[in-house]
N, C-alpha and C positions, 0 to 999 in steps of 0.2 A: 476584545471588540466583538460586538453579537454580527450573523452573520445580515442581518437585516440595514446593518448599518455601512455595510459595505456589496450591498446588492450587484453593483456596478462592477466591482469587480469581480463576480460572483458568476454573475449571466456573463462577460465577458470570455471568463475560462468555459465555459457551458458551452461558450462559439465556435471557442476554440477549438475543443473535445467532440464536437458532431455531439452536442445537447446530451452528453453521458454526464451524470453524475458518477463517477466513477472514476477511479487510480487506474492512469495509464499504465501501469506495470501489474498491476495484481488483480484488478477489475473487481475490486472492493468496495461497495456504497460505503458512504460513510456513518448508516447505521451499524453495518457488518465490521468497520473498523472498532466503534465503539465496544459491541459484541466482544471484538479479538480480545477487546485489552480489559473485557469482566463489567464492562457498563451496559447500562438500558440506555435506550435513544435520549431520556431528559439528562441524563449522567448520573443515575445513582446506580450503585452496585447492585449486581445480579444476586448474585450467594450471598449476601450482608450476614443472612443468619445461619448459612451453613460451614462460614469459615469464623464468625464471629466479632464482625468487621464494623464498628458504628462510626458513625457522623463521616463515611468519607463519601465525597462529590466529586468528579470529573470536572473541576471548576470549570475549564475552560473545551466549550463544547464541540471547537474547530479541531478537527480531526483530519480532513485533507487542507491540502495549499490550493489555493485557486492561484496564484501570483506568479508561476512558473509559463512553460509552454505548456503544456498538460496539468490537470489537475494528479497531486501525489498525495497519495497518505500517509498517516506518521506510521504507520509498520512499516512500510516500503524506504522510509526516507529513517529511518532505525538502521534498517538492514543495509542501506548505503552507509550510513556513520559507522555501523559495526567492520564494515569493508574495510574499508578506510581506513581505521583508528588502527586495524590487524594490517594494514599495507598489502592488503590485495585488489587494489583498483585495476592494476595490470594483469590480474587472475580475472576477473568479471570482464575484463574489455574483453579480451582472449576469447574465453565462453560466450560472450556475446557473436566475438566472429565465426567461432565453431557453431552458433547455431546457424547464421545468415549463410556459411559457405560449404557445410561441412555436415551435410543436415540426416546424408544418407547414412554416413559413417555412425551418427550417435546414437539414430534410432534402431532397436531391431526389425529384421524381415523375419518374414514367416522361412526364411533357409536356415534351416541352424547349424549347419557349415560357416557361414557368413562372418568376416572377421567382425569384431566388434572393436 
């Protein structure tokens, strides 16, 4: 489904995100997504003729989700499935609270004494 066709939901998330077009977790437009994954903004491949790659298209052009709380994009939402499928969601939560509680310990100081 184009994304013209579901506008609605579209500006919705846009409300929701303070008008970023952008992935709450990686702050990747979703031109920069396509980029990741080797496409131009229409969807045709970047290197077509330096890998030797013909007739392939990025059929489908929706590269973030507008439909969640934030908008996410398929790298970010990969990288949660890759978690996941490897049974580390309880590894990610964890790291999520070392960054929120734990913020001094991970990063370094200019002491290079300093435990790490």
């Amino acid at each position: 489904m184009a994304m013209e066709e579901r506008f609605q939901e579209y500006f919705a998330a846009l409300d929701r995100a303070g008008n970023k077009d952008r992935c709450y977790l990686c702050c990747r437009s979703p031109a920069e997504v396509k980029r990741f994954f080797g496409f131009a903004e229409d969807g045709t491949p970047l290197d077509a003729d330096r890998y030797g790659i013909e007739d392939v298209v990025l059929e489908t052009l929706d590269v973030m989700s507008y439909r969640g709380t934030r908008p996410v994009c398929a790298v970010c939402q990969l990288n949660v499935d890759a978690l996941t499928m490897l049974d580390e969601k309880s590894t990610l939560l964890a790291v999520l609270e070392e960054m929120e509680t734990d913020r001094e310990r991970l990063w370094p100081t200019d002491d290079a004494d300093a435990p790490r």
